[in-house]
KOLMARLO-466419 format. One record per residue (C-alpha): x, y, z; residue in three letters; residue number from 1. Coordinates in steps of 0.1 Angstrom, whole numbers. Example, Ala and Ser with C-alpha at 12.3 -4.5 7.8 and 13.67 -1.06 7.14 Angstrom:
[atom [123 -45 78] 'Ala' 1],
[atom [137 -11 71] 'Ser' 2],
***
This chain:
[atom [485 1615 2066] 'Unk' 1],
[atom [496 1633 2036] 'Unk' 2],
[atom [494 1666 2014] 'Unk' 3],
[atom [478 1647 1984] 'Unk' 4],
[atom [442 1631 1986] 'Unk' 5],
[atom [446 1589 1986] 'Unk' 6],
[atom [417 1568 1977] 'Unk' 7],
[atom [407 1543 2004] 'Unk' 8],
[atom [426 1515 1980] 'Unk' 9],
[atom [454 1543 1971] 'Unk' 10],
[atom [459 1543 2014] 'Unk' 11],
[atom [456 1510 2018] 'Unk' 12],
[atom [484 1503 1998] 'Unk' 13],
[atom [507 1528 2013] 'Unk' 14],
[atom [501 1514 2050] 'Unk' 15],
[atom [508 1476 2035] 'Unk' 16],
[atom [540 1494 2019] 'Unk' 17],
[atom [554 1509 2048] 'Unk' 18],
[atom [545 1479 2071] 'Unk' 19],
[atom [571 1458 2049] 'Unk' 20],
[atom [593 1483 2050] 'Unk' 21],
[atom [591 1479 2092] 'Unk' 22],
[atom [591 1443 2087] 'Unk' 23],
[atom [619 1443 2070] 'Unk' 24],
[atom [641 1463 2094] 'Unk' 25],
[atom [627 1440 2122] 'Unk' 26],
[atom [639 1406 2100] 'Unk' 27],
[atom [679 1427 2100] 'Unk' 28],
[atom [676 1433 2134] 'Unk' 29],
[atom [663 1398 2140] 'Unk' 30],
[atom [682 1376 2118] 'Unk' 31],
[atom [720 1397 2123] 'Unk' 32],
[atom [732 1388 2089] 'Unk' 33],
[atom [770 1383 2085] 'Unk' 34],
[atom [778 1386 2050] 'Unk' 35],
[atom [770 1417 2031] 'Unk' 36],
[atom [794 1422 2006] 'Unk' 37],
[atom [770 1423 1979] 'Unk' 38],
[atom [730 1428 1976] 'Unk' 39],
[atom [730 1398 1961] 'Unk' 40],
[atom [757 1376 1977] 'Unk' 41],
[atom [738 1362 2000] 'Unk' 42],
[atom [702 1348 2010] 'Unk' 43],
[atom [695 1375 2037] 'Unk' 44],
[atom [705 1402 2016] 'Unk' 45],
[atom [681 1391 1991] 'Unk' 46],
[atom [652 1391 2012] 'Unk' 47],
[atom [666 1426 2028] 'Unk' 48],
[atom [661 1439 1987] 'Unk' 49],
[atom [633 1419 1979] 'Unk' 50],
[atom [616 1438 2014] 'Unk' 51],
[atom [626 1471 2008] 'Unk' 52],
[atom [621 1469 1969] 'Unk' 53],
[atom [584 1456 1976] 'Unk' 54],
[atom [574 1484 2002] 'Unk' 55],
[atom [589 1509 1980] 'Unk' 56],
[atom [569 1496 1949] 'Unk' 57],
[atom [536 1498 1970] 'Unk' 58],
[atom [542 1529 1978] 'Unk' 59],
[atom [551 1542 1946] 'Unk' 60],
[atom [516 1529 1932] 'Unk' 61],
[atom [499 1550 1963] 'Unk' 62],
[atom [513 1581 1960] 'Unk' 63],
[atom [521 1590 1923] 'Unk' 64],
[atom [492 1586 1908] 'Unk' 65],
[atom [481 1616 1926] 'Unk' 66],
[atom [512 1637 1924] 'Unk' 67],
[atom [514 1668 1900] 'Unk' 68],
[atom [540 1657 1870] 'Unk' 69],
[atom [565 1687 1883] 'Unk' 70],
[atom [566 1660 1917] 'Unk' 71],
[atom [571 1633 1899] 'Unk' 72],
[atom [598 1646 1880] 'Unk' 73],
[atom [615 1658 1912] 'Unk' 74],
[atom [616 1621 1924] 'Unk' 75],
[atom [646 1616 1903] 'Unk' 76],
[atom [667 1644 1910] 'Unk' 77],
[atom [663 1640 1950] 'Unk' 78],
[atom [674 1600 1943] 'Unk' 79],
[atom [705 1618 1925] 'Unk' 80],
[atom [711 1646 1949] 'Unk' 81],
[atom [703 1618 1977] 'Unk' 82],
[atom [733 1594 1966] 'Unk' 83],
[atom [753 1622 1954] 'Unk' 84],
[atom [757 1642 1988] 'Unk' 85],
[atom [760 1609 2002] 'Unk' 86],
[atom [789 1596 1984] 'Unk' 87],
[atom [807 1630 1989] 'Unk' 88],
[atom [804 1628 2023] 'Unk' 89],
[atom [809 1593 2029] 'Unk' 90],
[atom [841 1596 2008] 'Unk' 91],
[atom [854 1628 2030] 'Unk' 92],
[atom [845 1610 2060] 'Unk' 93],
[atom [823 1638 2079] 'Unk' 94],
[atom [804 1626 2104] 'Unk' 95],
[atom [772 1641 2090] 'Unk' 96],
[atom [744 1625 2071] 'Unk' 97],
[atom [731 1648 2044] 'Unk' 98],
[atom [719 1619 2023] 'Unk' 99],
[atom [684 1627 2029] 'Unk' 100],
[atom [681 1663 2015] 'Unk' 101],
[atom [663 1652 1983] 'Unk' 102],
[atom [635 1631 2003] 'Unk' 103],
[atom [629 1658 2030] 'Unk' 104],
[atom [623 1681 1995] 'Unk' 105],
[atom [597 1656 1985] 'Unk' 106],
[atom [584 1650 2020] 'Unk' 107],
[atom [579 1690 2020] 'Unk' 108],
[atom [560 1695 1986] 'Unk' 109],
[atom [542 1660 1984] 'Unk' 110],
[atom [538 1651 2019] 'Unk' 111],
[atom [549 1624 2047] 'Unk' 112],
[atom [540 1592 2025] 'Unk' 113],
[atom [557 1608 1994] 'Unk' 114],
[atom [586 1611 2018] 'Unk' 115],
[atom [584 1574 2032] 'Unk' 116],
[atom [582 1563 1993] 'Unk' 117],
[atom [615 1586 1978] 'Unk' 118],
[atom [633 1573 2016] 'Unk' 119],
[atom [630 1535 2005] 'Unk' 120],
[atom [634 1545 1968] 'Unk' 121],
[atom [666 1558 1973] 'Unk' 122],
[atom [681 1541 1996] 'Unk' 123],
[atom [674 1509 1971] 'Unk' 124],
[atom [691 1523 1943] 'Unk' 125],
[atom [720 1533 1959] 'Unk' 126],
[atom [725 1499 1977] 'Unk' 127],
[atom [728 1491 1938] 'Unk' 128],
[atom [761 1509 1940] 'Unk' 129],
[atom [772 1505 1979] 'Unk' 130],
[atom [753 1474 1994] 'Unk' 131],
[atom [758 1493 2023] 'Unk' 132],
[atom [733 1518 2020] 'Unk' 133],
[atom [707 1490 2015] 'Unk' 134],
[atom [702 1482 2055] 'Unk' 135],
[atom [692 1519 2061] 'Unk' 136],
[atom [668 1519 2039] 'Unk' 137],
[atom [640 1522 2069] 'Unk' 138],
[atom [657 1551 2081] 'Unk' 139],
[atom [655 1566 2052] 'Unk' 140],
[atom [620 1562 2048] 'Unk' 141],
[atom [615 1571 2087] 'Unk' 142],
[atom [636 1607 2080] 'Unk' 143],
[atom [612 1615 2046] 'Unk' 144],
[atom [580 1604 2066] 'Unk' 145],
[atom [590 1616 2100] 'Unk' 146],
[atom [598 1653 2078] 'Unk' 147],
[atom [568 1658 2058] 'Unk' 148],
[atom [548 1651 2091] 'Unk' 149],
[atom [569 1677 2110] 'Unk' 150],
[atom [561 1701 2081] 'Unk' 151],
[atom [527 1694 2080] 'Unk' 152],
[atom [521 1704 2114] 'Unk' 153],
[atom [543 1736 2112] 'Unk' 154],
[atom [574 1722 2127] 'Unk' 155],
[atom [599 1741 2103] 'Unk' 156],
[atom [579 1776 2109] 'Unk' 157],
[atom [601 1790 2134] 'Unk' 158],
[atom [638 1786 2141] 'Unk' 159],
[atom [633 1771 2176] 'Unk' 160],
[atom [605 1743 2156] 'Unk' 161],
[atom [637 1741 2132] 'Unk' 162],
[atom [659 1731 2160] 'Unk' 163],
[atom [635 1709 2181] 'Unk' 164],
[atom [621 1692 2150] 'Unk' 165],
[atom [654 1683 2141] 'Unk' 166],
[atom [665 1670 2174] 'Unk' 167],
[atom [636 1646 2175] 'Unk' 168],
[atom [643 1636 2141] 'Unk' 169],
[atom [676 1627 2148] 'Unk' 170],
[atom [670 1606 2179] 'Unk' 171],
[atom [640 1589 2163] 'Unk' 172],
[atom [663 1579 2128] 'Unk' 173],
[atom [691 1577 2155] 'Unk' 174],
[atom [674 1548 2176] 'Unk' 175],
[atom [664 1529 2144] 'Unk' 176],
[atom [703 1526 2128] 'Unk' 177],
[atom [721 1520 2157] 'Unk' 178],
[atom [703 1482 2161] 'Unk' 179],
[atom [714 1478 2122] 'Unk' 180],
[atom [749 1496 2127] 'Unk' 181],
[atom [755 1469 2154] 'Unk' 182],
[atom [741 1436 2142] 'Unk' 183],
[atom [749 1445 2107] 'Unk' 184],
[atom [781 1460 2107] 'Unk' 185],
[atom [790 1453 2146] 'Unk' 186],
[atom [787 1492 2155] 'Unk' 187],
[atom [809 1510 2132] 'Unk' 188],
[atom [790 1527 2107] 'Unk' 189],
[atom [806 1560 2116] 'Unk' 190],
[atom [794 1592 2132] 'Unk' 191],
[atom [768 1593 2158] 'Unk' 192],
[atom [751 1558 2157] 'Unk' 193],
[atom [785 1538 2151] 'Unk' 194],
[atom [786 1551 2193] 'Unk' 195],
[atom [751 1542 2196] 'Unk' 196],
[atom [759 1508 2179] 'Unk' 197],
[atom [783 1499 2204] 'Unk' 198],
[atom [760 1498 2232] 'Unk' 199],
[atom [730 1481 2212] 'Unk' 200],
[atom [758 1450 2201] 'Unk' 201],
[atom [749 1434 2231] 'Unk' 202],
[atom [764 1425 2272] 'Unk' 203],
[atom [798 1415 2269] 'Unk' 204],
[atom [809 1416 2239] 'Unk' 205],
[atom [816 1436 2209] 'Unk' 206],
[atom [811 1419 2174] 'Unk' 207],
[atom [839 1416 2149] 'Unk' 208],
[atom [813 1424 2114] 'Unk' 209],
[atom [833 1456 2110] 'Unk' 210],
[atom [820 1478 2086] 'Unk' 211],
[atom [843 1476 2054] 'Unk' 212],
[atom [846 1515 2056] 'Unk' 213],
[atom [854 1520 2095] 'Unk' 214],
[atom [886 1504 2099] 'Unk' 215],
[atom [881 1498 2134] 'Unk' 216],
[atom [903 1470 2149] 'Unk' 217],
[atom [892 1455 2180] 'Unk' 218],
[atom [919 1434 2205] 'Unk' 219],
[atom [911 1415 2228] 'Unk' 220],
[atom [915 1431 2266] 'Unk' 221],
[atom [945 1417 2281] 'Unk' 222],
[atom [969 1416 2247] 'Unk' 223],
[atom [971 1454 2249] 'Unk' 224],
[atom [957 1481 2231] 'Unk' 225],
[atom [967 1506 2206] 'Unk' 226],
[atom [949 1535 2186] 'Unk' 227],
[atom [924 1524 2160] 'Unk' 228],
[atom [930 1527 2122] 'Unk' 229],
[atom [936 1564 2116] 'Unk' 230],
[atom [940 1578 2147] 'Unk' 231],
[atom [974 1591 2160] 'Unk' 232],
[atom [997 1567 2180] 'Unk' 233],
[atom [1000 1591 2210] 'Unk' 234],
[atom [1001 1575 2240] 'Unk' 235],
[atom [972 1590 2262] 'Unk' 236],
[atom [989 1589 2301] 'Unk' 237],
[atom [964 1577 2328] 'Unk' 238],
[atom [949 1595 2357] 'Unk' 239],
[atom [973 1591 2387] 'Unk' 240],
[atom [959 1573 2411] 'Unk' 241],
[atom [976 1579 2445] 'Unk' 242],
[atom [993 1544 2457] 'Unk' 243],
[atom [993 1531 2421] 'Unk' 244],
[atom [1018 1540 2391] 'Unk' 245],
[atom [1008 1559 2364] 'Unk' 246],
[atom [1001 1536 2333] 'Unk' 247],
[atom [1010 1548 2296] 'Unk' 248],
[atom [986 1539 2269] 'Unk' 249],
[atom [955 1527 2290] 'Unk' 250],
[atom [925 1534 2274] 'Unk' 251],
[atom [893 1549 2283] 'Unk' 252],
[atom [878 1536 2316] 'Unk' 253],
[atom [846 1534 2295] 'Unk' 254],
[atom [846 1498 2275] 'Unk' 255],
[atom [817 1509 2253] 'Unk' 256],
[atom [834 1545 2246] 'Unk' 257],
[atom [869 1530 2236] 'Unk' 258],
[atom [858 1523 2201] 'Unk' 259],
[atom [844 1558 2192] 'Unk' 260],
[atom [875 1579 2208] 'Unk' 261],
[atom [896 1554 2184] 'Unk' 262],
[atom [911 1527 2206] 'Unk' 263],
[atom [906 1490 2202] 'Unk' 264],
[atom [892 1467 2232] 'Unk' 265],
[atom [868 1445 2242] 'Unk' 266],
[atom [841 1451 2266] 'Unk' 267],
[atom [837 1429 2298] 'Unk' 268],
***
């Protein structure tokens, strides 16, 4: 399970750790929690701290008494370079998440449970600073532990191990965001699982918890449609259909697609 030796109590409470950690991504997914302006403005994002805060802690107490004091003092810079890269990026607006360099460092020189520890750690600081980071915080601790058990077993030897690992990586930490990007912040956390999001928001409808950051401006069908929040107001001519007139401005044919190519509508 790791790179460093853990005592049967030492293992014990690293499993109880990351077990809260899971539970506390099931009680988001679960509950759907509609006001998150804060970490502490309201009841469920209480609990959500108080969950990820407690795994975190448990794991700390596993892993770092047997870490080398060069690792421990790396735990601090990967938090910085975690929120850091982050921020920049978030701020730029790439669709890219780089926010997990400094735990796949750790995950690499300390091991997966290391990596599941500086994954929750971080992501609980920075929700200190943008609550939104805080639901994520099991992702994060999936990519570090996920990592340093690709390493482990020699998945970044080779450049084709490089580019497999990393696939599987990012459908695993993929699959575990887009239920929080949907219930959490109705599908629009940007990039690849603010698509993903869509599709997990459930039949019919598409919820209206936009994501502060997104934008996104959903209509519903049947008022008309127009591009989304920063997207050019080019109108995007139909397909012609032979017996029918062509039709300026229609959107996608795809409900589910419409909100990650930029136009607002509601599916049916």
């Amino acid at each position: 399970m790791s790179l460093i030796p853990l005592t049967p109590a030492r293992r014990a409470f690293a499993i109880i750790g990351g077990l809260i950690v899971a539970a506390t991504w099931f009680y988001l997914v679960l509950v759907r929690p509609t006001d998150w302006s804060a970490v502490g403005g309201s009841t469920e994002a209480l609990l959500t701290l108080a969950g990820y805060v407690g795994g975190a802690a448990l794991l700390l107490i596993a892993v770092l008494p047997a870490l080398p004091a060069r690792t421990i003092g790396l735990i601090p810079i990967a938090l910085v370079l975690n929120i850091v890269i982050g921020q920049i990026i978030g701020a730029i607006g790439i669709p890219l998440y780089l926010d997990s360099v400094g735990t796949v460092l750790i995950a690499a020189l300390a091991g997966p449970i290391a990596g599941l520890a500086t994954g929750t750690l971080s992501s609980v600081v920075w929700g200190l600073f943008n609550p939104a980071a805080l639901p994520f915080a099991a992702v994060a601790a999936a990519t570090g532990w996920l990592a340093g058990l690709m390493i482990k077993h020699g998945g970044f030897t080779t450049l084709l191990r490089v580019i497999l690992s990393g696939m599987v990586l990012g459908l695993v930490t993929g699959a575990l965001s887009a239920p929080v990007a949907a219930f959490v912040y109705g599908g629009t956390a940007g990039g690849g699982n603010g698509c993903a999001g869509v599709a997990a928001a459930g039949d019919g409808q598409l919820t209206t918890r936009l994501r502060h950051a997104a934008g996104v401006h959903l209509r519903p069908a049947g008022q008309g449609h127009r591009p989304a929040a920063g997207v050019g107001r080019r109108e995007i001519p139909a397909e012609k259909d032979p017996g029918q007139p062509a039709t300026r401005g229609k959107p996608p044919p795809c409900p589910r697609l419409t909100l990650c190519l930029g136009w607002s509508g509601r599916s049916r």
